[in-house]
Kinemage of the C-alpha trace (Angstrom):
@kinemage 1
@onewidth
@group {chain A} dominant
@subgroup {mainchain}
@vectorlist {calphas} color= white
{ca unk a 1} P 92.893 20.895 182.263
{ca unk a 2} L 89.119 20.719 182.527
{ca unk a 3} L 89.165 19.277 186.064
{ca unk a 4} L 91.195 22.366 187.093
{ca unk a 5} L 88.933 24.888 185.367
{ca unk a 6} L 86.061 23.209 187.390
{ca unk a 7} L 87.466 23.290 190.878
{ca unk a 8} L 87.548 19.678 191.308
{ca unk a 9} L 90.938 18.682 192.768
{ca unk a 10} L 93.394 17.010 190.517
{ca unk a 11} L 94.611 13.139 191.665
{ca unk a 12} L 98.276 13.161 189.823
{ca unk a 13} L 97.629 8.975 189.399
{ca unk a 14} L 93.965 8.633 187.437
{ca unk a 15} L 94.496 9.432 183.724
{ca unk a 16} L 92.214 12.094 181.830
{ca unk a 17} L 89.474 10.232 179.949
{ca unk a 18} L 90.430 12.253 176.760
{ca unk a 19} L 94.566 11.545 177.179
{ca unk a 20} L 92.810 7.546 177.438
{ca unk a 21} L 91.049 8.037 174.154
{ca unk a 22} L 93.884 9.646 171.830
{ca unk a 23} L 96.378 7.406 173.339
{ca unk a 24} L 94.342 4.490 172.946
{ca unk a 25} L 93.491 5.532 169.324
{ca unk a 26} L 97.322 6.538 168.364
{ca unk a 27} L 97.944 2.683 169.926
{ca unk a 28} L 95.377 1.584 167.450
{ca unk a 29} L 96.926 2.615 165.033
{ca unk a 30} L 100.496 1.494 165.425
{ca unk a 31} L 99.427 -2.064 166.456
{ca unk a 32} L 97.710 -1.749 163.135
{ca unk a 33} L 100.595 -0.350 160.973
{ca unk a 34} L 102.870 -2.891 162.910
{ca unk a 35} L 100.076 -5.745 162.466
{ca unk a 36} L 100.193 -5.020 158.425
{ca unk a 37} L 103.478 -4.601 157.645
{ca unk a 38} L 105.872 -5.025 160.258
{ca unk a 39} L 104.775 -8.395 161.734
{ca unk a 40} L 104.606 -10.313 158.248
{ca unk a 41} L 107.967 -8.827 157.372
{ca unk a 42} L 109.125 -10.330 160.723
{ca unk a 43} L 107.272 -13.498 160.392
{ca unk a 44} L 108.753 -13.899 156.887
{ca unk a 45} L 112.133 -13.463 158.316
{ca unk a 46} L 111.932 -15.766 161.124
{ca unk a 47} L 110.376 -18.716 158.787
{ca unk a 48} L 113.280 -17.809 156.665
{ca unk a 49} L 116.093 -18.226 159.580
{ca unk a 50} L 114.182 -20.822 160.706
{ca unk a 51} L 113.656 -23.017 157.623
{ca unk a 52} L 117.668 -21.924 156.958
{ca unk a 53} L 118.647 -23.631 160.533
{ca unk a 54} L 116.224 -26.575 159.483
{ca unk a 55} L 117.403 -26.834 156.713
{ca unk a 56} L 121.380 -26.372 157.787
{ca unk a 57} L 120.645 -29.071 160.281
{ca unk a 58} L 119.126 -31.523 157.741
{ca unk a 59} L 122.268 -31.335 155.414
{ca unk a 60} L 124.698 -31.150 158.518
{ca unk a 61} L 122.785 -34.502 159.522
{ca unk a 62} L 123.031 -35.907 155.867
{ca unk a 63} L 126.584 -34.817 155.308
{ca unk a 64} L 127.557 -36.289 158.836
{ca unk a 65} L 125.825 -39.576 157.542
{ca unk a 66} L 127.669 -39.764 154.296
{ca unk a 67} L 130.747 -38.880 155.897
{ca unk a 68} L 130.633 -42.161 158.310
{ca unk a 69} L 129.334 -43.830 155.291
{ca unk a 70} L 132.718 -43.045 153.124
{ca unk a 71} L 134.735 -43.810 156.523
{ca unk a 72} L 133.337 -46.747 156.672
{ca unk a 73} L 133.932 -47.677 153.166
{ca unk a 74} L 137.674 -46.791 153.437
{ca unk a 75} L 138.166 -48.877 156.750
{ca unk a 76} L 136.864 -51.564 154.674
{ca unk a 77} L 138.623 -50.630 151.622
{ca unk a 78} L 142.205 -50.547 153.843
{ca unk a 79} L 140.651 -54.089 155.811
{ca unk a 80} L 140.684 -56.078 152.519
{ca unk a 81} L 144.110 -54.284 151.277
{ca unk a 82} L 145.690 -55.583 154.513
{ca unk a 83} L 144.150 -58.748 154.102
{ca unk a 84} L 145.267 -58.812 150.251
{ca unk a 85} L 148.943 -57.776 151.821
{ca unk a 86} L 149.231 -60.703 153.711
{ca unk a 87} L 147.925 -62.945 151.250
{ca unk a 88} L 150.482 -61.717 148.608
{ca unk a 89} L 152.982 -61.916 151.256
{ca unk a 90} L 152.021 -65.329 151.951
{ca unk a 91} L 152.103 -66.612 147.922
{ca unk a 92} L 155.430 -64.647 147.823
{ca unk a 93} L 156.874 -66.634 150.608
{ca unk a 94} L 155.574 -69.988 149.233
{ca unk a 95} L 156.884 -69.000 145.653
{ca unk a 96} L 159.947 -68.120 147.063
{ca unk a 97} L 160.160 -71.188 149.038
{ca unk a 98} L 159.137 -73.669 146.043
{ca unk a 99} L 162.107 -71.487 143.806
{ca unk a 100} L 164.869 -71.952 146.580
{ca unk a 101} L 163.932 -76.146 146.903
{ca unk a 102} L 163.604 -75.937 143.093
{ca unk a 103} L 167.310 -74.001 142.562
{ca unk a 104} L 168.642 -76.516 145.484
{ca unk a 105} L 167.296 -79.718 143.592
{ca unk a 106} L 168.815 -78.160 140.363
{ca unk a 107} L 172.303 -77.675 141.953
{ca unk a 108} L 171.949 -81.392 143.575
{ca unk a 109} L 171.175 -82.700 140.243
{ca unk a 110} L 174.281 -80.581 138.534
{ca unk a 111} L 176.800 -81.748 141.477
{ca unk a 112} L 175.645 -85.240 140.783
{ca unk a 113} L 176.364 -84.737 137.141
{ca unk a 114} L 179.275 -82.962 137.531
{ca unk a 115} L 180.595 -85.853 140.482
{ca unk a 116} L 179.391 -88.746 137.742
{ca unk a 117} L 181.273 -86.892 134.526
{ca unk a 118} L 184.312 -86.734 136.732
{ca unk a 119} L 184.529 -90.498 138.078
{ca unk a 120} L 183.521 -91.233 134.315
{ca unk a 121} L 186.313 -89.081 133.060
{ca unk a 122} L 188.302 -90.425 135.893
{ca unk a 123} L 187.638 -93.571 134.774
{ca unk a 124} L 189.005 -93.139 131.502
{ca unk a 125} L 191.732 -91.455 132.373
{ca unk a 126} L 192.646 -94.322 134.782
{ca unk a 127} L 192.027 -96.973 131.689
{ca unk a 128} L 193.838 -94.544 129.346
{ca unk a 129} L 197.085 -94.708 131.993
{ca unk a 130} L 196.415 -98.259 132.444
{ca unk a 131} L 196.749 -99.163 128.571
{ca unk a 132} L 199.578 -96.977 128.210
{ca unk a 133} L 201.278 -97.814 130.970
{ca unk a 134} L 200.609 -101.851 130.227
{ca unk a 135} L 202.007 -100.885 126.789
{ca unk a 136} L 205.107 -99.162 127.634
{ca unk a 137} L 206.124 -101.845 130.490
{ca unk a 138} L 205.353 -104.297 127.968
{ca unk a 139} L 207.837 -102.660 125.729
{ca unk a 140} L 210.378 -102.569 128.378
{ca unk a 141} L 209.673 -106.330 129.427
{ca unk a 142} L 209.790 -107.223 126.032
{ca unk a 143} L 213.350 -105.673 125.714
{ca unk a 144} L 214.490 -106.795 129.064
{ca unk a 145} L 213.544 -110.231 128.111
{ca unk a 146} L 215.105 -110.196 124.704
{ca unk a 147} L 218.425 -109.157 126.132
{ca unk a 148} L 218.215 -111.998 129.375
{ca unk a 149} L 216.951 -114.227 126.354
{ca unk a 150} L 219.517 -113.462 124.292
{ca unk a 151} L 217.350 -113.609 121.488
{ca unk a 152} L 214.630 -111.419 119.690
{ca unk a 153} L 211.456 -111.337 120.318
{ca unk a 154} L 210.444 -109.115 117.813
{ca unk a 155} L 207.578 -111.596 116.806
{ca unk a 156} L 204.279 -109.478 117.862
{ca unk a 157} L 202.325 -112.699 118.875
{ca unk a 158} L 204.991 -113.959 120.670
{ca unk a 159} L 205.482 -110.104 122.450
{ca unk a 160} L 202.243 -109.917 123.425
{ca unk a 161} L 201.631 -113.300 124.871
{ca unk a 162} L 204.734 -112.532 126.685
{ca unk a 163} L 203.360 -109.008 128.036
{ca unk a 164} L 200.168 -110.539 129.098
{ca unk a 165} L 201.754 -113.232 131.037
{ca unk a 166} L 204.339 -110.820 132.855
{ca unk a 167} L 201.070 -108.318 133.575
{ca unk a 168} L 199.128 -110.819 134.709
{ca unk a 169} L 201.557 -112.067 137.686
{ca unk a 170} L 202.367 -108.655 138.318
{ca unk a 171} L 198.459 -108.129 138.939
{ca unk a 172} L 197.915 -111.064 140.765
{ca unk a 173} L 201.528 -110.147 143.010
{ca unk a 174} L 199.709 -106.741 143.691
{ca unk a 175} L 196.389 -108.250 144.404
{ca unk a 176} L 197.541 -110.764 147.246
{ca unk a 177} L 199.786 -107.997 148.256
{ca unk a 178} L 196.777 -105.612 148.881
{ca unk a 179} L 194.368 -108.508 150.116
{ca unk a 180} L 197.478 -109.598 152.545
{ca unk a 181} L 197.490 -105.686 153.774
C-alpha cells in the first residue's frame, strides 16, 4: 500500500518488504513451536514404531528359530520312534519265530512220547494176548490130548511140558511158514 500512495507502479510478483518480515517472523515462530514440541513428540513416536518393528522382527526371527529348532527335534524324535518300531518289530518276529520252533520241538517231543507209550502199550498188550492166548490153547491142547490119550493129564508139570512142546512147533511151523513166504 505504500508503493501505491507514492506513485511508484506496483509489480504483482516482488513481495512487500514488510509482508517478508511478518511472514518470516510468524514462520519463526511456528518452526519454533513445531521445533519444541511437535518434532520430539514425533521423534518419540517414530523411535517407538521403530524400536516396536525392531523389536517385532527380533522375536519373529527368534520365534522362527525356535520353531525349526522344535521341528527339528520332533523329526528326530519320530526318526528314532521309527527306528525303535522296526527294531521291536524285528525282536517280535525273532521271539515269535524262536516260540513257534520251540512249540514245534515240544509237539515233536510229545508225538514221540505219545508214538513210544503206544508201541510200549502195544507191546504189552501183544504179550498180554500172547500169554493168554498160549494159556488158553494150552488148556485146549491139554484136553484134546487127554481125550486122544485116553488118559489124564491133569499133572501140572506134565501139562505144561506138554504146552510148551505143542507151542513151540507151532512157532517154529509159523516161522518157516513166514520165512518160506
Amino acid at each position: 500500500m505504500f508503493l501505491l500512495a507514492a506513485g511508484e507502479p506496483q509489480k504483482p510478483l516482488t513481495p512487500v518488504l514488510p509482508e517478508i518480515v511478518i511472514g518470516l517472523l510468524a514462520f519463526g515462530i511456528v518452526f519454533f513451536v513445531f521445533y519444541k514440541k511437535l518434532l520430539p513428540a514425533i521423534n518419540k513416536a517414530l523411535d517407538e514404531r521403530h524400536e516396536k518393528i525392531e523389536g517385532g522382527i527380533d522375536r519373529a526371527e527368534a520365534l522362527q528359530a525356535e520353531a525349526q529348532q522344535t521341528l527339528d527335534e520332533y523329526r528326530e524324535q519320530l526318526k528314532d520312534a521309527r527306528h525303535e518300531a522296526a527294531r521291536l518289530r524285528q525282536e517280535a518276529k525273532e521271539q515269535g519265530a524262536a516260540l513257534i520252533a520251540e512249540m514245534r520241538a515240544e509237539g515233536q517231543r510229545q508225538r514221540e512220547e505219545i508214538i513210544a507209550a503206544g508201541h510200549t502199550q502195544l507191546e504189552a498188550d501183544r504179550k498180554q494176548a500172547a500169554l493168554s492166548l498160549r494159556q488158553d490153547v494150552g488148556k485146549l491142547a491139554t484136553d484134546l490130548a487127554g481125550k486122544l490119550v485116553g488118559e489124564s493129564l491133569e499133572d501140572h508139570a506134565r501139562q505144561s511140558r506138554t504146552i510148551d512142546r505143542f507151542l513151540d512147533d507151532l512157532e517154529e511151523k509159523a516161522e518157516s511158514s513166514g520165512v518160506a513166504r
